[in-house]
N, C-alpha and C positions, 0 to 999 in steps of 0.2 A: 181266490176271489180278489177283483181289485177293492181297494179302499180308500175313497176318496171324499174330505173334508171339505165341505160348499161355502166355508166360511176364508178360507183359503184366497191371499190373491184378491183380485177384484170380489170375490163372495159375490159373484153375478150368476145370472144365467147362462154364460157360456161354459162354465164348468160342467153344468150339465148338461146340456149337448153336446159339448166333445167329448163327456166323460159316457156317455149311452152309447155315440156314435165308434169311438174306439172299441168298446166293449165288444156292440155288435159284431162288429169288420173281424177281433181277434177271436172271437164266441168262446171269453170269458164270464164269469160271472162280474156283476160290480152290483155295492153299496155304500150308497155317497147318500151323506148326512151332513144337516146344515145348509140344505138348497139355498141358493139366494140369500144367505144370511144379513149381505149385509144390505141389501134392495128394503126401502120404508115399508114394502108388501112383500116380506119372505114367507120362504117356499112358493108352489106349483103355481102359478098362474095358468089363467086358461089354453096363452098360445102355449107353455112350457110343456103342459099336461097332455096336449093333443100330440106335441114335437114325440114325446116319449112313445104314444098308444101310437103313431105313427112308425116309428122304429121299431117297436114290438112287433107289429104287424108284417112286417119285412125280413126280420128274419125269426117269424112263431115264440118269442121271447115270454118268459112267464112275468111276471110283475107284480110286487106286492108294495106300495105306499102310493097307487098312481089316483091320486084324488085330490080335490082344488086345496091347496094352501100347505098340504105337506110338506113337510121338511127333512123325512128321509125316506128312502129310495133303494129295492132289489131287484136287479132285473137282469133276468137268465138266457140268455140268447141260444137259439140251436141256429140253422143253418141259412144265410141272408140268400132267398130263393131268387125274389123277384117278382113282374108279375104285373096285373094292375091292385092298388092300392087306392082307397078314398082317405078323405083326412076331413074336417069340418073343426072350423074352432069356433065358430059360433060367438066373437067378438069381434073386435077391432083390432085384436092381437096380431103380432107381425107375422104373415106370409112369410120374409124373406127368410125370417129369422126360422122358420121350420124348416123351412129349405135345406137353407143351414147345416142344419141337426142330420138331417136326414141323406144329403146329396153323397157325404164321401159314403155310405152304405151302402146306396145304390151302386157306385160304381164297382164294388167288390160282391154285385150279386153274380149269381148265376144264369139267369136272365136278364134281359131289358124290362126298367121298370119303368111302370106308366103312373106318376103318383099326380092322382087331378085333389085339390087342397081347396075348400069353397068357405065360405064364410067367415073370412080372416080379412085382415088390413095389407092394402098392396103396398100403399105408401102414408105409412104413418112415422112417428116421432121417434127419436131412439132406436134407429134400426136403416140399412139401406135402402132405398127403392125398390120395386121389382126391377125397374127399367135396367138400374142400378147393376141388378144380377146375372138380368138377359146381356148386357151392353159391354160390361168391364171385367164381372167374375169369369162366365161361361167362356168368356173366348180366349184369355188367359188359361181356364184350366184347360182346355183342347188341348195345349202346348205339351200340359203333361199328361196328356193321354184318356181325359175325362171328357165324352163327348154327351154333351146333352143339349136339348132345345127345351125353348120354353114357350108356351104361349099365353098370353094373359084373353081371359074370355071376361073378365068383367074387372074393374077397377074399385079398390074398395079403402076410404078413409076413417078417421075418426070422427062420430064417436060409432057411427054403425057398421060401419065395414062392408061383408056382403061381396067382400072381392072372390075373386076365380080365376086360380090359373090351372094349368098341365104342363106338367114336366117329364120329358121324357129322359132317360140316360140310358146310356149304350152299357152292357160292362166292362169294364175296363181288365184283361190281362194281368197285367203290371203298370203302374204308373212310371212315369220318366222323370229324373229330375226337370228344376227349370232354374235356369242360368241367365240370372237378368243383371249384367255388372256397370252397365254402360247405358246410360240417357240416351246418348245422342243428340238429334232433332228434330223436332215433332212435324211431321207429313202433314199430322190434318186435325183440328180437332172439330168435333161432330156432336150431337147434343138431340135428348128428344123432351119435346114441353106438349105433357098433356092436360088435360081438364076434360073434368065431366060435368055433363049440364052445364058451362058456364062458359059458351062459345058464345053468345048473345054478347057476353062482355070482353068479350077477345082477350080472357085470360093468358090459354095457352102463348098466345101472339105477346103479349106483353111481358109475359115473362122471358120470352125466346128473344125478345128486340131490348130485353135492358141488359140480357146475358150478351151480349150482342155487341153493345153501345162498350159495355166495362171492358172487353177484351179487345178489340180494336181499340181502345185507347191506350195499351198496354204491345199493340204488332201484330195481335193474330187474329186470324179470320175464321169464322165461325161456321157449317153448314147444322143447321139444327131443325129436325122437323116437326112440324105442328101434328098434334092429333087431338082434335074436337070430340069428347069421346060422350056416347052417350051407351055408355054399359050399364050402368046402376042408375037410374033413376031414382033412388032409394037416398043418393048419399052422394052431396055436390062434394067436389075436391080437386086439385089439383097436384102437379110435382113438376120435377124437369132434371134431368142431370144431362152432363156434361161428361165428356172424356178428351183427350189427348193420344193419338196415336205416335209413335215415333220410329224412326229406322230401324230401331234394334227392336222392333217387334213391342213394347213395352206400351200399357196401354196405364192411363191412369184419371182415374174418376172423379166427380164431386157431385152430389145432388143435393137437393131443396126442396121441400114441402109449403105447397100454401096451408094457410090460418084463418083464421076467421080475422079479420078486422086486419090482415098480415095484407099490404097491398102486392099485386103479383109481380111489380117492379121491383119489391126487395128479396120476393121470392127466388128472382133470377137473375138481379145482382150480386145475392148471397151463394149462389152455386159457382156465378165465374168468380167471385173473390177465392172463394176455397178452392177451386180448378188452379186459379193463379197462383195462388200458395202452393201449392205442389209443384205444378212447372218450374217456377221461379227457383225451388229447391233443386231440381234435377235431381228426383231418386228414382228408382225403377219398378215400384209399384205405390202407390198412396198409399195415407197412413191407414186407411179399412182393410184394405187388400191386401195389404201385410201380413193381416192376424187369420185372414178366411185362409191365406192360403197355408197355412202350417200344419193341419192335419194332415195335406196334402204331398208335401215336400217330405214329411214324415214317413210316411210310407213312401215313398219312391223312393227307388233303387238308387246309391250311388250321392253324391254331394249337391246340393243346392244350394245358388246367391241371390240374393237380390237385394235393393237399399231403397233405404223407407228415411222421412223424414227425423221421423219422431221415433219413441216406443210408448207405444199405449200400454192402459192398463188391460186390455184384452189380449194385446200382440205376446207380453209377459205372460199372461194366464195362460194360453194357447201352449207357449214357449214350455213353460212349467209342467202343464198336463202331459204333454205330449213326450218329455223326457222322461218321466214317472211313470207311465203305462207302457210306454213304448220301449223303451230302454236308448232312445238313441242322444247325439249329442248336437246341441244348437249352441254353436258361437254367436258371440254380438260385438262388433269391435269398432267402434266411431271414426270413421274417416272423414275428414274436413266438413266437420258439421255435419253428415248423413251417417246412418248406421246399417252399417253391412251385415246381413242374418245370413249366419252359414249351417246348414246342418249338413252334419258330417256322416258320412258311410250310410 
């Protein structure tokens, strides 16, 4: 059985989703205690609770602590089928972040899974975008052999939520390393600014034209498109991110959420400042994309590089778990202010 300490490391929620999600893929037993420890609301949160009954359901897992605020956790995996799957979190909790939890499983099913997720947050606090996932993640992981599409059928914020998407994911064989050592020069950077109910006030446009305004002041030209969205009538909101394509194939992101009283000119000057930060760094994936893709590069066959500005506290957890369950080995070695992540064999 694995046995894993949630107090561990960031003592976030990523522990627990990588710690489910690895479990599933090897169909060992795990119990991890201490969820969320060190989060001012530990244990099970709603979107957590759903990520897990979401995983169960994937690969028929048995589970005994899976209820709101828990703080330890047994959960027995048999065989990741596939299949369609529903999920509902029934707050404002993050979509992405189930995703998450659940996507490297999918891709070591036996079928193609269809998992439709409805009543969660597409683009809330603390967490990436959907757009975020369809635009930067998804197409990155293609590289290493995880093909999945995404559709969002409703858009969904704080504090109600009410978002809808479908995911589909192909299974993947074996995954391929990915070999990102070189910036390069960025082709094109490209950007999507949406809003719901709130085209009357040319949100989405204003956020897209101050993302706009910051980066052309800086050399680079922008194509970003508007979408006026009126999916949830339920729940006004907005986001927008941003990405960087470059020659060496290397894609790197930044997104934004609007606020209440947050004008949507700082909403979309706040995503090219962060976009700029990264470029300006020249690493080979930003510092979010760093830590999603380590369960990934983990399982794949053979050695993987890529360089990241920073090291988060999530990138480290990631790093940690995945050496601990997995048995494999991740170097970190700082070249000229960027850090090189290599995991070996």
């Amino acid at each position: 059985m694995i046995e894993i300490d949630g107090s561990q490391k960031s003592g976030s929620g990523t522990i627990l989703r990588l710690s489910v999600a690895l479990a599933a893929i090897l169909g060992e037993n795990l119990h991890i205690y201490n969820i969320r420890q060190r989060r001012p609301q530990p244990g099970l949160r709603p979107q957590h609770l759903e990520a897990v009954l979401t995983a169960a359901k994937l690969c028929d897992a048995e589970v005994e602590g899976a209820e709101l605020n828990s703080r330890e956790l047994w959960f027995k995996p048999k065989m990741v089928k596939g299949g369609r799957v529903d999920a509902e979190i029934g707050t404002a909790g993050s979509i992405p972040m189930l995703l998450m939890t659940v996507m490297p499983i999918c891709a070591f099913a036996k079928n193609t899974v269809q998992l439709h997720v409805s009543k969660g947050g597409t683009d809330v606090s603390n967490s990436p975008t959907i757009n975020y996932i369809r635009c930067v993640l998804l197409p990155t992981l293609k590289r290493i052999g995880v093909n999945a599409t995404l559709t969002v059928h409703r858009y969904g914020y704080y504090p109600k939520g009410m978002g809808e998407v479908t995911i589909t994911v192909e299974p993947s064989k074996h995954l391929k390393p990915l070999v990102l050592q070189d910036f390069g020069k960025i082709k094109t950077i490209r950007g999507v600014s949406v809003c719901t109910f709130l085209a009357d006030r040319k949100v989405a446009e204003r956020q897209a034209r101050a993302s706009n305004e910051y980066l052309r002041e800086k050399g680079y030209a922008t194509d970003i498109q508007i979408i006026n969205d009126e999916s949830n009538p339920l729940q006004k909101g907005s986001s927008i991110v941003l990405w960087a394509e470059t020659d060496t194939n290397a894609i790197l992101g930044a997104d934004a959420i609007g606020e209440l009283r947050k004008p949507s000119q700082t909403v979309g000057r706040e995503a090219a400042e962060r976009l700029y930060m990264e470029i300006s760094a020249k690493p080979t994936v930003d510092v979010h994309l760093a830590d999603m893709l380590v369960p990934y590069v983990a399982l794949a066959e053979g050695n993987s590089i890529y360089i990241t500005r920073t090291i988060s506290d999530h990138l480290e957890t990631n790093i940690w778990l995945a050496e601990k369950i997995l048995n494999v080995k991740f170097n970190i070695n700082k070249v000229g202010g960027l850090y090189k992540i290599e995991k070996v064999g």
